[in-house]
N, C-alpha and C positions, 0 to 999 in steps of 0.2 A: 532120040537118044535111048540108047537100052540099058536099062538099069540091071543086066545080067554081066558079072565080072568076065573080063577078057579069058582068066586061066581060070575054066569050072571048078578045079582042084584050090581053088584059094576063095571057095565061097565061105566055108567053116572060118577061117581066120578071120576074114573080114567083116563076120557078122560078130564075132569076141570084138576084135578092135571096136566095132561101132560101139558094143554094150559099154567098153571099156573108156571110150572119150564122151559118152554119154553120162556116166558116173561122174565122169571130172568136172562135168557141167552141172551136175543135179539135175539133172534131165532125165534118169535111168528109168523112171516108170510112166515117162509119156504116151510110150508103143504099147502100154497094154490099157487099150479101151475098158477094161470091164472092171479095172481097179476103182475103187472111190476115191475120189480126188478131194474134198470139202475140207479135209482138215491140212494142205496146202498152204505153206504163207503166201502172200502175193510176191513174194520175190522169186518162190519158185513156180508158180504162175506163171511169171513174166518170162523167169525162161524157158519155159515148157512152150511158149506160144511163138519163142524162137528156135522151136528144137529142130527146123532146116539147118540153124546153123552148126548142127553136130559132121554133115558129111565137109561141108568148110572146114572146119575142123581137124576133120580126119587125113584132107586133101593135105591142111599146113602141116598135119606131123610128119605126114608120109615125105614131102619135099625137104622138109629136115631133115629127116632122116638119111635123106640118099645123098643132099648136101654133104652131110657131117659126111659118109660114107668117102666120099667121092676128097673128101679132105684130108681124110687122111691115107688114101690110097697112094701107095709110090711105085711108082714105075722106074 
């Protein structure tokens, strides 16, 4: 599986989105290895050590979104 997006002109937005469902997790300074981490509660630990599930995440809002889309489109 290749982790390089289908349409190369939608790499910019999807790497906002990711930082942006990353935030809503408290997950947003997982991806930068060289920050100090020690003064972390163990809650945000714990979900730093789930931070795969930020692209889950990101898959549920996208499917909502084209839901809602798709719900309220009339033909």
């Amino acid at each position: 599986m290749s982790r390089r997006p289908l349409v190369p002109s939608a790499s910019a937005g999807l790497d906002r989105f990711k930082v942006e469902v990353a935030k809503d997790m408290a997950v947003e300074n997982y991806y930068d290895t060289n920050q100090y981490k020690g003064d972390y509660t163990t809650k945000t630990v714990g979900k730093m050590a789930t931070a795969g599930n930020v692209g889950g995440e990101m898959v549920k809002r996208m499917i909502a979104s084209v839901e809602q889309q798709m719900a309220n489109k009339t033909d």
